[in-house]
C-alpha positions as a Markdown table, in Angstrom:
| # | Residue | x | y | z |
|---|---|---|---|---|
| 1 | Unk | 17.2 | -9.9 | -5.3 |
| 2 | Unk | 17.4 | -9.5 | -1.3 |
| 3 | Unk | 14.4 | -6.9 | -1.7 |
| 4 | Unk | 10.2 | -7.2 | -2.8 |
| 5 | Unk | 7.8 | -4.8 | -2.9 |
| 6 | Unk | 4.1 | -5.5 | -2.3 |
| 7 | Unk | 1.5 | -2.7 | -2.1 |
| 8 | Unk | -2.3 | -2.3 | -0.7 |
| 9 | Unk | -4.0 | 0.8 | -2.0 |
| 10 | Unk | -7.0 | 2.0 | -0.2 |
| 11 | Unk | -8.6 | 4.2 | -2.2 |
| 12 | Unk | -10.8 | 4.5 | -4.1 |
| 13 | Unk | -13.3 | 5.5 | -2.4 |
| 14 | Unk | -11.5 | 8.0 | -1.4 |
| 15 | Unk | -13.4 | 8.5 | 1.9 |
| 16 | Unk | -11.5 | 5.6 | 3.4 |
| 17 | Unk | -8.6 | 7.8 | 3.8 |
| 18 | Unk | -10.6 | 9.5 | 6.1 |
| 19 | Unk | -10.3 | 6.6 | 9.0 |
| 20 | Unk | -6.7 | 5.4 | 10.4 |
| 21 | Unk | -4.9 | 2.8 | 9.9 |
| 22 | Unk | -3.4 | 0.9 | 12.9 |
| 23 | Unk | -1.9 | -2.5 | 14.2 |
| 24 | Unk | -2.4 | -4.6 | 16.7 |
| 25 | Unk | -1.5 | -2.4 | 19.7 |
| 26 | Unk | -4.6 | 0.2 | 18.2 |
| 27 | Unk | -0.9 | 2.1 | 17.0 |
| 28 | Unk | -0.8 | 4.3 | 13.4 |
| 29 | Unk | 2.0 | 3.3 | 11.7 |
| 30 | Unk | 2.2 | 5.8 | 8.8 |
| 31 | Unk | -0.3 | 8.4 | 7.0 |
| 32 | Unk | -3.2 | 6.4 | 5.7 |
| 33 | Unk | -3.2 | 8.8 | 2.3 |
| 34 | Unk | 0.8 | 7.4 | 1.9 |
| 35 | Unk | 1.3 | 5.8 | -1.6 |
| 36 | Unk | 0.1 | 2.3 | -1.4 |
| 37 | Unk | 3.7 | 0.4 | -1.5 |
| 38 | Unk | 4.9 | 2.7 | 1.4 |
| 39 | Unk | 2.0 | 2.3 | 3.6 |
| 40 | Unk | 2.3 | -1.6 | 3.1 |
| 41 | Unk | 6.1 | -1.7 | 3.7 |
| 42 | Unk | 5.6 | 0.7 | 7.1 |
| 43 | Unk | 2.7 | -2.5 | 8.2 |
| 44 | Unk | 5.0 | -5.3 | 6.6 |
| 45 | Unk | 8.5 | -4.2 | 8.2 |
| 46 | Unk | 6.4 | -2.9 | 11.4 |
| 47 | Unk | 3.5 | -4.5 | 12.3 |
| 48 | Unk | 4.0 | -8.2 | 11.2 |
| 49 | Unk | 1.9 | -7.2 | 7.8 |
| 50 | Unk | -0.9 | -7.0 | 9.9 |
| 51 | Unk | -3.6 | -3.8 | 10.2 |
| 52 | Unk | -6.9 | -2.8 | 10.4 |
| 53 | Unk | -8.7 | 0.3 | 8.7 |
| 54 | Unk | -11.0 | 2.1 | 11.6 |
| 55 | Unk | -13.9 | 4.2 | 10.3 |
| 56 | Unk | -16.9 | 5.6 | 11.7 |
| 57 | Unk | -20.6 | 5.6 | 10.7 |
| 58 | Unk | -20.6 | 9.2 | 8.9 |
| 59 | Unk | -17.1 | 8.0 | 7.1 |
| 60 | Unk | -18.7 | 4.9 | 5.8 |
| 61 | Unk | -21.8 | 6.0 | 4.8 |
| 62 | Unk | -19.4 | 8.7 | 2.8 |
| 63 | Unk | -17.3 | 5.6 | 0.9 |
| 64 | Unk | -20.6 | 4.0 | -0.2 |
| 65 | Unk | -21.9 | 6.7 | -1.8 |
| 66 | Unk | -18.7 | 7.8 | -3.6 |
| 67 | Unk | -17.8 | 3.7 | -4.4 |
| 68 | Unk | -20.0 | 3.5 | -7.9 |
| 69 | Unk | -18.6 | 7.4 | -8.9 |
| 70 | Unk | -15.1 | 6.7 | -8.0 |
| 71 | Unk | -14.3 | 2.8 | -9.3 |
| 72 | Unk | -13.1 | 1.0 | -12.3 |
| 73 | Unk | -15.5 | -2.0 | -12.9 |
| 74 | Unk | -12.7 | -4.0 | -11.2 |
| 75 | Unk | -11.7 | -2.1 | -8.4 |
| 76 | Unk | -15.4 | -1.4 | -7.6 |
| 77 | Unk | -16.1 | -5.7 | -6.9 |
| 78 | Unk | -13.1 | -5.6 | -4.6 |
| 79 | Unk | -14.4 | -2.6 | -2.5 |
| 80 | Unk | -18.1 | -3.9 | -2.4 |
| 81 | Unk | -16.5 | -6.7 | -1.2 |
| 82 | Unk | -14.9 | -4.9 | 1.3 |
| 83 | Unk | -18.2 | -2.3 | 2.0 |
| 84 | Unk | -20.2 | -4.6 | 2.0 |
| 85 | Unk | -19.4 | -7.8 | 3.0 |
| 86 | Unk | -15.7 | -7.9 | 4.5 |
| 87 | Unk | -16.2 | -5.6 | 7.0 |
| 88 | Unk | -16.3 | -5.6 | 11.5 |
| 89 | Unk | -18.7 | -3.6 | 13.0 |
| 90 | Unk | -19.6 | -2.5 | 16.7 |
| 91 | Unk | -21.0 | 0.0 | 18.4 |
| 92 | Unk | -18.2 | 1.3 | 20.4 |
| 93 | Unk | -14.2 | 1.3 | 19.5 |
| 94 | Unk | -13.8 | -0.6 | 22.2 |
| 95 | Unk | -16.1 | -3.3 | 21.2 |
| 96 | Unk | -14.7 | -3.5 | 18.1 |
| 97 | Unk | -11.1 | -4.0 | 19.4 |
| 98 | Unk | -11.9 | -6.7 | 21.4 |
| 99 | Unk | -13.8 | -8.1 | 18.0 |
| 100 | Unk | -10.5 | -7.3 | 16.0 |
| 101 | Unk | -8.0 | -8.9 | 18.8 |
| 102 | Unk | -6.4 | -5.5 | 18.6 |
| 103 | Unk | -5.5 | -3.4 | 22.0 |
| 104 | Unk | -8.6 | -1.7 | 23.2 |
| 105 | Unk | -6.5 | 0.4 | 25.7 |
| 106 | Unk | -4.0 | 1.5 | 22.7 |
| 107 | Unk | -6.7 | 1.9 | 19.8 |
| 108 | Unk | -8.4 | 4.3 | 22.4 |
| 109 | Unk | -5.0 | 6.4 | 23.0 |
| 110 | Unk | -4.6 | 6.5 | 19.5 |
| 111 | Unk | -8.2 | 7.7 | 18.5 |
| 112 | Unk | -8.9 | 10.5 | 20.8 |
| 113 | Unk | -5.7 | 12.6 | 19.9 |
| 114 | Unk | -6.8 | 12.1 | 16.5 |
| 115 | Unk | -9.7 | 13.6 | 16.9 |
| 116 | Unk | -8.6 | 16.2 | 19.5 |
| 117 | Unk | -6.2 | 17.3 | 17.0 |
| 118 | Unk | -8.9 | 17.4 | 14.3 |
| 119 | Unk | -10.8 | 20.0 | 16.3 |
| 120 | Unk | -8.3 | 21.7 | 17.4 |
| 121 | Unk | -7.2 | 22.3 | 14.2 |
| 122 | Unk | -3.6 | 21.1 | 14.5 |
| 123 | Unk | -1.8 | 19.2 | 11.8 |
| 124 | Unk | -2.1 | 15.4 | 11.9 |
| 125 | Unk | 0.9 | 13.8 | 13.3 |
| 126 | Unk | 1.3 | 11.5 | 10.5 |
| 127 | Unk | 1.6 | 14.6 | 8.2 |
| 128 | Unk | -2.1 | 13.4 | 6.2 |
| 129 | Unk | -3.8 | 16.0 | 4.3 |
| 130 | Unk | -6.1 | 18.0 | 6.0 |
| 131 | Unk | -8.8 | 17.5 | 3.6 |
| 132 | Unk | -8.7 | 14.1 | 4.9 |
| 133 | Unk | -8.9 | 14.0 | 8.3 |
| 134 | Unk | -12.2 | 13.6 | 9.6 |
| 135 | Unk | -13.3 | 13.0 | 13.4 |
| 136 | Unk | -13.9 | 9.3 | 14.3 |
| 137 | Unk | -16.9 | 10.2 | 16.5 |
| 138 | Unk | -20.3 | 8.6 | 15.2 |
| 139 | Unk | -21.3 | 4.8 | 16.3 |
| 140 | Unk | -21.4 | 2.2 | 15.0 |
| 141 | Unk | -17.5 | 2.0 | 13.9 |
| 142 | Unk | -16.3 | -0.2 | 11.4 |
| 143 | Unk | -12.8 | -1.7 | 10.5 |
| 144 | Unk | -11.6 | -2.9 | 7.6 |
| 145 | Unk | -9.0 | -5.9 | 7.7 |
| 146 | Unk | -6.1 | -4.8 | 5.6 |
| 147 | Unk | -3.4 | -7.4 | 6.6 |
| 148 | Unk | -1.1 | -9.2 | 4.1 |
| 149 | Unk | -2.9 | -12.3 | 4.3 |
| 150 | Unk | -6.5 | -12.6 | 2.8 |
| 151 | Unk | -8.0 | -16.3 | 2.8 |
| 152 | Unk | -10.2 | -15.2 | 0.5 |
| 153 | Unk | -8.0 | -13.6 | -2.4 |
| 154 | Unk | -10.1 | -10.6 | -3.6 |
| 155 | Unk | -8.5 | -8.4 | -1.5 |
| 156 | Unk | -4.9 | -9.9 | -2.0 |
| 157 | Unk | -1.6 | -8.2 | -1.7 |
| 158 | Unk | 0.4 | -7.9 | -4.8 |
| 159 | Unk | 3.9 | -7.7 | -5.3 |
| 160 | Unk | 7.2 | -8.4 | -7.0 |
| 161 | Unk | 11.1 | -9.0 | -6.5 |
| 162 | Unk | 13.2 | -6.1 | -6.6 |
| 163 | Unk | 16.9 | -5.8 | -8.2 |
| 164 | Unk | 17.9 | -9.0 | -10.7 |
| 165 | Unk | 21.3 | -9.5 | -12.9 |
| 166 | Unk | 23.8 | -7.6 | -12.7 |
| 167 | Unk | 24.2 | -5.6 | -16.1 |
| 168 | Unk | 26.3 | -3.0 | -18.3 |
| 169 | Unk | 24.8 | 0.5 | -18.0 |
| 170 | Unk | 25.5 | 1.0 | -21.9 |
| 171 | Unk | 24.1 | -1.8 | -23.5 |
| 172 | Unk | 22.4 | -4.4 | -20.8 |
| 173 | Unk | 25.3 | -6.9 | -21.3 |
| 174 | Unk | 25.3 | -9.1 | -18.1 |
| 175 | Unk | 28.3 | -8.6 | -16.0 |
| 176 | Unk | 30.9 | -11.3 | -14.3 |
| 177 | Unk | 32.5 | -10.3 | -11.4 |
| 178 | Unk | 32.7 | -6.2 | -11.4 |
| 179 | Unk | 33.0 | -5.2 | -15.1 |
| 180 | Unk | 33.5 | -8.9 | -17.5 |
| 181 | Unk | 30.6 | -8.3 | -19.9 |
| 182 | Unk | 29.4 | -11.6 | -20.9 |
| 183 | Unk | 28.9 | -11.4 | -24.8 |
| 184 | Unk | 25.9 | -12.1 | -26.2 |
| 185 | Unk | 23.9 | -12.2 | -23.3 |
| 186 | Unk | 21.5 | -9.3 | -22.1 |
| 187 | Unk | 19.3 | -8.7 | -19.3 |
| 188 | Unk | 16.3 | -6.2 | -19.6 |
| 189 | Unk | 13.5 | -4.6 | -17.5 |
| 190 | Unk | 12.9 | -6.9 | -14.2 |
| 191 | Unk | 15.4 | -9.5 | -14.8 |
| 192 | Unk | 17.8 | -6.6 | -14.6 |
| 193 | Unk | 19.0 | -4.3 | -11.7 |
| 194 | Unk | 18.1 | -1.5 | -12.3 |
| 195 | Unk | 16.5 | 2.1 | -11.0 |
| 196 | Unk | 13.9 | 0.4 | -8.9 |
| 197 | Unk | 16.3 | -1.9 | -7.0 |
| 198 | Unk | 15.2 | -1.0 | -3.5 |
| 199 | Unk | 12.1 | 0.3 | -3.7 |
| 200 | Unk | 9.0 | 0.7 | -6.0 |
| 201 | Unk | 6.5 | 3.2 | -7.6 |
| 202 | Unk | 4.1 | 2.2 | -10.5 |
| 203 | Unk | 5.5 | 2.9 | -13.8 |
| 204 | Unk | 9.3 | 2.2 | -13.1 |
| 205 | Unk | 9.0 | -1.8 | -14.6 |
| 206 | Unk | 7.4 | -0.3 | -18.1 |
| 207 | Unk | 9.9 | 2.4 | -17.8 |
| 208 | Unk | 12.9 | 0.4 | -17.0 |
| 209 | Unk | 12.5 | -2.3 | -19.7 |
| 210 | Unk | 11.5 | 0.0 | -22.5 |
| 211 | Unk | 15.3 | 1.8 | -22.4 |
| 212 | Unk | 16.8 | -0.9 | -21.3 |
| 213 | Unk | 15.4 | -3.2 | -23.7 |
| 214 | Unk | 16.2 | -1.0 | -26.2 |
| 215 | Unk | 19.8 | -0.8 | -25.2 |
| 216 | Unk | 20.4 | -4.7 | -25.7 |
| 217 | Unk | 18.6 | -4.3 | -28.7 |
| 218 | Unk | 20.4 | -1.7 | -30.3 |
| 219 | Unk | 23.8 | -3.1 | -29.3 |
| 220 | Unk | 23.0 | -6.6 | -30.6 |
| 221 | Unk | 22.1 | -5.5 | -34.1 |
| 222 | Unk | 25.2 | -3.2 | -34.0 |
| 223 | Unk | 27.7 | -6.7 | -33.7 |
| 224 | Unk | 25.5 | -9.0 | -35.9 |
């Protein structure tokens, strides 16, 4: 278990996919509409798990409206906390930099190719969807703090260990050495290694312990 994967999803709304994502330097550090655990490994293993979500007026305005059409009960308390309560706001980019401790000089370099590319109609950099990208152009501008640590816990990252035991592909018997199966003993789902060893995507643990699990199952009534 030399691997974990922990995940921040931004969406819904899905408006917030409209701002960019950067890290202390005012850098992007991946496509902002990447599946949660990738976008959170790019800021973990890159920017010290820390970030910032930069949005305009018009794009804010845009993920308030859509936040009571878009949310689960749940998810919709941890984005009003965000929308309105959580949040920095300024009236210029540079302003809010210097309110975020992130690079003014480097959240400005970032921003205006953003947006010149946006007009110009040239694909994002990043490789985001069109649909998404949106102009960061209207004051005031708000950011959102996305970093790893939250103080307060409603916005937490979550996350699990990746790999586990060592097992036989056949029946889930746990393995000694390269190939001693120890008898008797299984290993199923997370405990186990198995597909999602080195990365994640949601579905694998219910997926992985339901064959596996049934593996150990079937082989241990088969020697009873």
């Amino acid at each position: 278990m030399d691997r974990m994967t922990a995940w921040r999803f931004l969406y819904p709304p899905v408006a917030l996919l409209e701002g960019i994502v950067v890290d202390v330097g005012g850098q992007r550090r991946g496509s902002e509409d990447l599946y949660g655990v990738r976008l959170t490994e790019a800021m973990i293993t890159k920017a010290s798990a820390n970030g910032h979500l930069i949005l305009d007026s018009t794009q804010w305005a845009k993920a308030k409206k859509q936040l009571p059409q878009q949310t689960s009960p749940l998810v919709g308390l941890q984005r009003a906390g965000w929308l309105y309560w959580d949040y920095t706001k300024a009236p210029s980019l540079g302003r809010l930099a210097v309110k975020l401790g992130v690079d003014s000089a480097g959240l400005g370099k970032t921003v205006e190719p953003y947006n010149d590319d946006i007009v110009s109609n040239k694909p994002d950099e990043m490789r985001k969807t069109t649909e998404l990208c949106t102009p960061i152009l209207k004051a005031p501008f708000y950011a959102l703090d996305i970093s790893a640590q939250d103080p307060l816990g409603i916005q937490a990252v979550l996350g699990l260990t990746l790999g586990g035991l060592r097992v036989d592909e056949d029946y889930s018997l746990l393995l000694i050495d390269q190939d001693k199966k120890i008898s008797g003993l299984y290993a199923a789902g997370r405990t186990a290694a198995g597909v999602c060893s080195n990365g994640y995507i949601s579905g694998l643990s219910l997926t992985d312990g339901m064959f596996s699990r049934r593996r150990a199952a079937e082989h241990a009534l088969s020697v009873a």
